[in-house]
RODO-2510 file (C-alpha; in nm, 4 decimals, decimal comma):
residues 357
     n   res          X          Y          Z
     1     x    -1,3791     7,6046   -14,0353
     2     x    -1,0704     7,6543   -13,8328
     3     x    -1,1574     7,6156   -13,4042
     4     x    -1,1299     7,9397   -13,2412
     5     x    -0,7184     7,9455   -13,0424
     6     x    -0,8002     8,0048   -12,6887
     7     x    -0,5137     8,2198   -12,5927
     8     x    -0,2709     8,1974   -12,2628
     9     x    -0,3658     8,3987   -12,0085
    10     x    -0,0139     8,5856   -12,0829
    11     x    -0,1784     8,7064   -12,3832
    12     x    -0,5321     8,7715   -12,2320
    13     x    -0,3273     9,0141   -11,9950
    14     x    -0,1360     9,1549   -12,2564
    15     x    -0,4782     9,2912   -12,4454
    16     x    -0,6148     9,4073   -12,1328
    17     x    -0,2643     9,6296   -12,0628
    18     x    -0,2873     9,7703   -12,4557
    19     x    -0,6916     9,8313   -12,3890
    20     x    -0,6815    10,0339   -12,0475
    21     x    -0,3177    10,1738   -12,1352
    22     x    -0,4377    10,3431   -12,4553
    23     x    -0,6407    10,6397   -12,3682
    24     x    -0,6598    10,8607   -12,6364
    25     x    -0,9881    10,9280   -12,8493
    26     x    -1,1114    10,6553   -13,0942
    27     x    -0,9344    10,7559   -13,3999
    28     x    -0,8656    10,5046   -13,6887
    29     x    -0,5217    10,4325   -13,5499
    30     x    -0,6762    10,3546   -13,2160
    31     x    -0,9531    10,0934   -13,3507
    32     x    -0,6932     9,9210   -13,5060
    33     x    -0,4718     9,8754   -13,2216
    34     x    -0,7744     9,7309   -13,0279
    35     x    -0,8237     9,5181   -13,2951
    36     x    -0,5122     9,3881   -13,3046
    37     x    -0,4851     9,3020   -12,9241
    38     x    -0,8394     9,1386   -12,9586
    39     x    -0,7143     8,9079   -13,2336
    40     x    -0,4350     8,8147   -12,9964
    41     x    -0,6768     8,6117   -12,8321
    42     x    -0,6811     8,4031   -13,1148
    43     x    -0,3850     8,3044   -13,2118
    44     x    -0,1403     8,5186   -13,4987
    45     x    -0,2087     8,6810   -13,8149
    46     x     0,0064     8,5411   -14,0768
    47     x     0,0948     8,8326   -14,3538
    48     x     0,3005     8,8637   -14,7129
    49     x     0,5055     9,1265   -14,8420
    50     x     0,3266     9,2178   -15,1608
    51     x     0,1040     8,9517   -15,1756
    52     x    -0,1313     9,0316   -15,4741
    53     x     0,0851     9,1915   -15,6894
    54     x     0,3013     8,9112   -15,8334
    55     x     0,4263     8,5798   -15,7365
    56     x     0,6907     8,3124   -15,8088
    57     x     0,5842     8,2640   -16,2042
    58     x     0,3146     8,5231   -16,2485
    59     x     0,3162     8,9148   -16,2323
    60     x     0,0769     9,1752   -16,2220
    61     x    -0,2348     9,0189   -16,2713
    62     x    -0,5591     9,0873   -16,1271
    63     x    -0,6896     8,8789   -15,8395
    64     x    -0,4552     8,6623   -15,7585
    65     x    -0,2207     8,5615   -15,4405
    66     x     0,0250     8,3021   -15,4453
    67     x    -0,0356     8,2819   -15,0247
    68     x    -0,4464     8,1950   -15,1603
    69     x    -0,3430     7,9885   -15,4135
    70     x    -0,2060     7,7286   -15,1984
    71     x    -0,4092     7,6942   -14,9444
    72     x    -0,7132     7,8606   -15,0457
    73     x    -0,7133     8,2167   -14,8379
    74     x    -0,5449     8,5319   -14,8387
    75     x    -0,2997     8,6363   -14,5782
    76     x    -0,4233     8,8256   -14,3009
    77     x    -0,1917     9,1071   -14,3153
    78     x    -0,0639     9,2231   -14,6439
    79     x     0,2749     9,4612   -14,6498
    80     x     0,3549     9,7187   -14,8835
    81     x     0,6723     9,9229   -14,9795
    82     x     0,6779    10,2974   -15,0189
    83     x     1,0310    10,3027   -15,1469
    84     x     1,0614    10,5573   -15,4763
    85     x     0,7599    10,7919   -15,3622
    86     x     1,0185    11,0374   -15,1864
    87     x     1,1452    11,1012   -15,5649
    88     x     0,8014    11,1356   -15,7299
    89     x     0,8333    10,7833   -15,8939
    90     x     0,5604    10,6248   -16,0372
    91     x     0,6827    10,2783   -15,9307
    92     x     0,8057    10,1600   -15,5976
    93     x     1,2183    10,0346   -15,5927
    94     x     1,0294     9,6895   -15,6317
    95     x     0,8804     9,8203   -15,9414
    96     x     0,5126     9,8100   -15,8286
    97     x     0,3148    10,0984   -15,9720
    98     x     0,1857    10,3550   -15,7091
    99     x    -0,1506    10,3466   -15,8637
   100     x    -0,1648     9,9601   -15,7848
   101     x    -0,0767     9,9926   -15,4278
   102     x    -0,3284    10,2335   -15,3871
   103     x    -0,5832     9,9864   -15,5135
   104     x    -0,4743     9,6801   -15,3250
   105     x    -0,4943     9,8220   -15,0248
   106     x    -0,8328     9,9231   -15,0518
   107     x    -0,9144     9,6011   -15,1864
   108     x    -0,7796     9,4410   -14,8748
   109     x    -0,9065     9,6300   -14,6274
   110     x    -1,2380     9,6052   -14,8346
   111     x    -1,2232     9,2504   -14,7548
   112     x    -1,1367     9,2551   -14,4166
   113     x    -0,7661     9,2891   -14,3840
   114     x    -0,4890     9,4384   -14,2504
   115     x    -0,2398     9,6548   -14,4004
   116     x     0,1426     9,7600   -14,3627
   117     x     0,3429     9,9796   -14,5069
   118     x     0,7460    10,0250   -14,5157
   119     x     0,9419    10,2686   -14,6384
   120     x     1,2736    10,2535   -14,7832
   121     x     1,3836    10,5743   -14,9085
   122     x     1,6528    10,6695   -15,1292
   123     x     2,0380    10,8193   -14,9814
   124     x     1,9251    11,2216   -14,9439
   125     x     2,2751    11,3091   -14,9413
   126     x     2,4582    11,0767   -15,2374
   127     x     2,1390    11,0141   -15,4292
   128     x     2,2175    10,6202   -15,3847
   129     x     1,9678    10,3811   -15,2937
   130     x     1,8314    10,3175   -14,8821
   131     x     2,1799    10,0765   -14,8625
   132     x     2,4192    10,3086   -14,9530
   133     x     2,6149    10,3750   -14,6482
   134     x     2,8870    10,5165   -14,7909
   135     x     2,8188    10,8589   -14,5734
   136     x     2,7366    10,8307   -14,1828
   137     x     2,6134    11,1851   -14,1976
   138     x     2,3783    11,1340   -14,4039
   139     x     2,0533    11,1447   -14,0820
   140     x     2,2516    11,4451   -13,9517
   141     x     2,1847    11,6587   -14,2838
   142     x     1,8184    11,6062   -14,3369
   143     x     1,7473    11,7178   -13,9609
   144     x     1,6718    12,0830   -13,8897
   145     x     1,9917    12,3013   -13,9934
   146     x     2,1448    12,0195   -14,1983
   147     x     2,2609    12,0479   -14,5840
   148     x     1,9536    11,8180   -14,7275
   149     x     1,6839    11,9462   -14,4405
   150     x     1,4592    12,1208   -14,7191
   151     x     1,4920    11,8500   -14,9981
   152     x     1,3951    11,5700   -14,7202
   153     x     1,0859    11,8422   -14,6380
   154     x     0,9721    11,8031   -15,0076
   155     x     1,0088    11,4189   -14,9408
   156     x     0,7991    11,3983   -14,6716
   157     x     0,5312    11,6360   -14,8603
   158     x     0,5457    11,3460   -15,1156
   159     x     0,4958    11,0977   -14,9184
   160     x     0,1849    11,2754   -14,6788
   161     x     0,0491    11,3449   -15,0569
   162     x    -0,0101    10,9412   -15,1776
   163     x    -0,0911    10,8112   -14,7895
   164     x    -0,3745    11,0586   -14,8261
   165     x    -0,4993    10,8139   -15,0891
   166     x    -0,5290    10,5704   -14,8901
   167     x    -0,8950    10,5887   -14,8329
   168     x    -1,2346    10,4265   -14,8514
   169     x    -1,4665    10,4343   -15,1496
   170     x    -1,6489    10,6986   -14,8841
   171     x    -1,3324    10,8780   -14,8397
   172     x    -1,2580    10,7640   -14,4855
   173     x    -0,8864    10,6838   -14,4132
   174     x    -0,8010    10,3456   -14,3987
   175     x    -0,5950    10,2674   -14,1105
   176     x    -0,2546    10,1382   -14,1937
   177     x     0,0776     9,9833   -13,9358
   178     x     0,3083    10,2099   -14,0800
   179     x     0,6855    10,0896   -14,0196
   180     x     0,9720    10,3424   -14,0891
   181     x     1,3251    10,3313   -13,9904
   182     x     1,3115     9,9699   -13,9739
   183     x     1,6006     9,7061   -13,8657
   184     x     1,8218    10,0052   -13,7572
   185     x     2,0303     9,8429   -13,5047
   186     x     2,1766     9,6805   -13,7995
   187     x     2,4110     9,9225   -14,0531
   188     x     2,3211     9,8493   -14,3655
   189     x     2,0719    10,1322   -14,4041
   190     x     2,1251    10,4892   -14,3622
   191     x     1,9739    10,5662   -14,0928
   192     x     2,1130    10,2550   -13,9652
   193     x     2,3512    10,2490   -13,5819
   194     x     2,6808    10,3074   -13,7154
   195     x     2,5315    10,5789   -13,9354
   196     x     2,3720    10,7942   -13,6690
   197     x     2,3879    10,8534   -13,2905
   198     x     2,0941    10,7559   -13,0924
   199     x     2,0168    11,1008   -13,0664
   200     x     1,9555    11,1548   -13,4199
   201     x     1,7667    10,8210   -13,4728
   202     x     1,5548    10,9484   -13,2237
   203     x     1,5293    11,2589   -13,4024
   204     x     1,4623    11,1332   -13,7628
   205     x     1,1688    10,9503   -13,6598
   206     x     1,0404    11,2487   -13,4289
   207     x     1,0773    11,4875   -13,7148
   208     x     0,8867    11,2449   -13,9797
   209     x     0,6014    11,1745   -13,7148
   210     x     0,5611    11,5592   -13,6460
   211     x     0,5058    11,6067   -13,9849
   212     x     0,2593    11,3328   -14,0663
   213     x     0,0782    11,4128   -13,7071
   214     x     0,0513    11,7931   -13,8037
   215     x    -0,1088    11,6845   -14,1283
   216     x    -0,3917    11,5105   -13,9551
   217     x    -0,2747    11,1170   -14,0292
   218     x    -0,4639    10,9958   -13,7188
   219     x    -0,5121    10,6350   -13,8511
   220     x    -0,1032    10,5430   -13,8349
   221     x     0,0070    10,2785   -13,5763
   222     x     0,3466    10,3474   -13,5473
   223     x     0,5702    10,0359   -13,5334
   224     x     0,9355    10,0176   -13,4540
   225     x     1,1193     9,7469   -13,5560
   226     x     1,5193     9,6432   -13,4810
   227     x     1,6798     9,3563   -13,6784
   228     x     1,7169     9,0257   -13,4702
   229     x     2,0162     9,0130   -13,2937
   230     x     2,2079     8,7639   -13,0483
   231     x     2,2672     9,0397   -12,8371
   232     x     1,9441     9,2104   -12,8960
   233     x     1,8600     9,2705   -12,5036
   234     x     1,5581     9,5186   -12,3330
   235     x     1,8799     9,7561   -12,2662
   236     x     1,9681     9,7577   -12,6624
   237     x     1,6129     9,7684   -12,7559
   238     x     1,5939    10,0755   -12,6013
   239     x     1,8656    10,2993   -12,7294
   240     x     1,7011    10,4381   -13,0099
   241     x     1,3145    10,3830   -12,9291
   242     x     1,1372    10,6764   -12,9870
   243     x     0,9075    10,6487   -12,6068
   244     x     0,5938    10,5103   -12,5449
   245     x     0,4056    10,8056   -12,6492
   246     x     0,5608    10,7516   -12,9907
   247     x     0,5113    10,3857   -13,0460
   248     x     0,2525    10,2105   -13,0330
   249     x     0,3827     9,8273   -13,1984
   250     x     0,7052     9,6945   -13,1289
   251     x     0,8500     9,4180   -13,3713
   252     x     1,1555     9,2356   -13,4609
   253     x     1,2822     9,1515   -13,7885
   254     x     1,4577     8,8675   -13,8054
   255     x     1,5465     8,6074   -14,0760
   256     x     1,7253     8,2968   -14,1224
   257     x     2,0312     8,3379   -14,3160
   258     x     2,2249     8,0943   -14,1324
   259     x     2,1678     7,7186   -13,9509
   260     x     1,8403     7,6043   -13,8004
   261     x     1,9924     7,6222   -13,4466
   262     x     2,0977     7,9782   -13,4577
   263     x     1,7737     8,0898   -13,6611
   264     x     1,5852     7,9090   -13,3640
   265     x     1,7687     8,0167   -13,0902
   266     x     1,7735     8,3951   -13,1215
   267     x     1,4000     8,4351   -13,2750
   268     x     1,3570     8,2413   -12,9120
   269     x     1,5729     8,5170   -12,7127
   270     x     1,4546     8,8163   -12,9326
   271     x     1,0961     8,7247   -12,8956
   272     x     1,0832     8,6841   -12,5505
   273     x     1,2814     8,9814   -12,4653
   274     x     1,0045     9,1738   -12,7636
   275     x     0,6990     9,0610   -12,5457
   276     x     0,7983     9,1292   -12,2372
   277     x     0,8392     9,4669   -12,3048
   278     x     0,5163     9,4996   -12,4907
   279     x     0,3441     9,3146   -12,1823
   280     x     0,5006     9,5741   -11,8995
   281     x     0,5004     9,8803   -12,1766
   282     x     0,0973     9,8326   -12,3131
   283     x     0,2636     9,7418   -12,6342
   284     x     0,1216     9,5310   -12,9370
   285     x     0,4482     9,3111   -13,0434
   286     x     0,4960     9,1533   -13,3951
   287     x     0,7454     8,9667   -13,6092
   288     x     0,7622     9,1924   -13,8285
   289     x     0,9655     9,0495   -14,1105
   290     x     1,1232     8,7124   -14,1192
   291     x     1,1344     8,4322   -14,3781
   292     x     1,3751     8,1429   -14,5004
   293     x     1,5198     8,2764   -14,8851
   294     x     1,3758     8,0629   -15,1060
   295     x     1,2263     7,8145   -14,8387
   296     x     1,5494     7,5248   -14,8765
   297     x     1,4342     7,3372   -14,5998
   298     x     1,0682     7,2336   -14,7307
   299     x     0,9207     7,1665   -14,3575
   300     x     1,0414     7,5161   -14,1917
   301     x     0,7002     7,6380   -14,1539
   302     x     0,6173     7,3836   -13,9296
   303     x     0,9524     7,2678   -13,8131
   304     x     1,1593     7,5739   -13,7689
   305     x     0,9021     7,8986   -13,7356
   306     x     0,6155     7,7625   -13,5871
   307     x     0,7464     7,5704   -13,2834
   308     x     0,9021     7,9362   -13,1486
   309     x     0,6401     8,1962   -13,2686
   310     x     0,3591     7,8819   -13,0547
   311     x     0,5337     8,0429   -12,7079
   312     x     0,4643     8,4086   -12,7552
   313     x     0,1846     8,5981   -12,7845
   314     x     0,2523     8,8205   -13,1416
   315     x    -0,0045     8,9507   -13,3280
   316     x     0,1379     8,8230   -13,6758
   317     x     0,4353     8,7318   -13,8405
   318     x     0,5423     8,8716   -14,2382
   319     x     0,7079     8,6957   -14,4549
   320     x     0,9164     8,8931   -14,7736
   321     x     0,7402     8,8849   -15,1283
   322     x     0,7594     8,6118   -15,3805
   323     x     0,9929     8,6866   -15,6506
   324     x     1,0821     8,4837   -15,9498
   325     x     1,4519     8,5251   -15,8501
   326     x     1,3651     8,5475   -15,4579
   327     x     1,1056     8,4166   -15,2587
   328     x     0,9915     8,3887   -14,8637
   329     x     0,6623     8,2787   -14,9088
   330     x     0,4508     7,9451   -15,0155
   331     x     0,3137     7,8935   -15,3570
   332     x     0,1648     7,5987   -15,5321
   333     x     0,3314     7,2882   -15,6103
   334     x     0,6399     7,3798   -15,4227
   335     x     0,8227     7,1686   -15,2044
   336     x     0,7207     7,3556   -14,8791
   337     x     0,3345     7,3172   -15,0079
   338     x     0,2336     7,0574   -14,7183
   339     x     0,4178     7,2413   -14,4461
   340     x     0,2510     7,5564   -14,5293
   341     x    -0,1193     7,3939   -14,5211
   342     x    -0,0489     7,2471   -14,1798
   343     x     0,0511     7,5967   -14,0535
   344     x    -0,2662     7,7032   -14,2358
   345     x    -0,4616     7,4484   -14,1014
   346     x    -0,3537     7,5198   -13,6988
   347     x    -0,6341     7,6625   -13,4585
   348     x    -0,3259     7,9506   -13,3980
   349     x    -0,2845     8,0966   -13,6971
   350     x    -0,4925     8,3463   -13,8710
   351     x    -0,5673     8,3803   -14,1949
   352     x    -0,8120     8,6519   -14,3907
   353     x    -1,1391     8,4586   -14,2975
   354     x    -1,0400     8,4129   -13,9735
   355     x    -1,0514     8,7941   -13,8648
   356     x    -1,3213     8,9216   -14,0677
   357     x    -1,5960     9,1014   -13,8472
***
């Protein structure tokens, strides 16, 4: 049994803030954000983009997790990607089966877990996939008035329809970090900055949390979530963030696709620029995505991610799913195996057992 992390007293501050800041009634959204900030006293949640559903040489089976399989528990958070359900698919763009979601999300927060979901929907305008940036107008015609506002209305009555069955075997909605609009300081999504002004960011996301609001979702923590950046500062945070009264997690997203020295070096920066806003603004902050492609250096859990995320207080960190062809997360008998059970193995870091109530 893992010791219990006594936090910094940065982080004991920064759950009292989120505590006496939030004020609203005790929905589902609201228990979860105190839950959050009381795990921060124990170290951070480590999570996995579509954990149970496949791994590197295994897919679709029942029960299994490539995360649990190496060091013998289940990530704390699990993600999941709503990609496809805007067109009525039956299958996500990562070819995951709506169905399946469905069920593993239950089945995690069944067991104690946490739960968040991302949404990459297809090009409204061209028909083209969430990277087609081939049109920077494309925000401006799904907002009131615009060319595409009534086929993005049927989009969002798709998606309201399958987050409504995300429930409890009594029917109770299951509260879930939802995390649109993600990494949009970068461009290489449509709704990304040289796609859209601030304004219309601002008004994409208002628009899409309207609707969901006005059809009673009261258990969705809103996260917003920028790409790392070197010149990611509070000022460029805040450009496109929706308000306070909008947001209620603040991430980054930020992977290493370059040297060790950079990686390190703006995670550091972004990170401390993330929680210091959370700390002043009541806000819960995450690493929201990150991960080394196919882990090349065998030690970066311990020698590259876990010497920066140590100095702040986040409430978890996800890394991308495990593909055959693509992978950001452990499995057994890889080379990364021993790094990832000494990350496990920290009083910091939380795993599945280590939050159950």
């Amino acid at each position: 049994m893992k010791k219990i992390f006594v936090a910094a007293l940065a982080v004991l501050g920064l759950a009292a803030c989120v505590s006496n800041k939030q004020e609203a009634p005790q929905t589902q959204a609201q228990q979860l954000i105190d839950r959050l900030a009381a795990l921060q006293q124990k170290g951070y949640m480590f999570g996995h983009q579509d954990d149970p559903m496949y791994g590197l040489k295994w897919a679709w089976d029942e029960n299994r997790s490539d995360v649990k399989e190496t060091c013998g528990d289940y990530p704390a958070v699990m993600g999941f990607e709503l990609g496809g359900i805007e067109m009525g698919d039956e299958k996500s763009l990562d070819s995951v089966p709506f169905t399946r979601i469905t069920a593993e999300v239950q089945h995690h927060y069944d067991r104690g877990g946490i739960i968040t979901l991302s949404w990459h929907p297809r090009n409204p305008l061209t028909g083209g996939t969430a990277w087609d940036v081939t049109d920077s107008t494309v925000v401006k015609s799904i907002l009131p008035e615009g060319s595409q506002y009534e086929k993005f209305q049927t989009w969002l009555q798709r998606l309201s329809a399958f987050l409504k069955t995300l429930k409890t075997a009594d029917g109770q909605p299951i509260p879930i970090i939802f995390r649109p609009w993600h990494e949009n300081t970068g461009s290489w999504f449509w709704w990304g900055e040289k796609l859209c002004t601030a304004e219309e960011y601002r008004a994409l996301w208002n628009m899409v949390q309207d609707y969901l609001n006005a059809e009673g979702f009261d258990n969705l923590v809103w996260a917003y979530s920028p790409g790392m950046a070197g010149d990611l500062t509070e000022e460029k945070f805040l450009e496109r963030y929706p308000g306070n009264d909008r947001v209620a997690l603040v991430g980054i997203d930020g992977y290493q696709w370059g040297t060790k020295e950079d990686f390190v070096a703006q995670l550091d920066q972004n990170l401390a620029m993330l929680c210091g806003f959370a700390e002043k603004n009541g806000k819960i902050p995450a690493l929201t995505e990150c991960g080394l492609k196919n882990l090349s250096d065998p030690t970066w859990w311990t020698s590259t991610l876990k010497p920066v995320v140590d100095k702040y207080p986040i409430s978890y960190f996800l890394v991308w799913r495990n593909d055959k062809n693509e992978y950001f997360g452990p499995a057994p008998g890889e080379p990364d195996e021993a790094s990832f059970k000494e990350l496990y193995a920290a009083d910091n870091t939380l795993f599945l057992n280590d939050i159950k109530e």
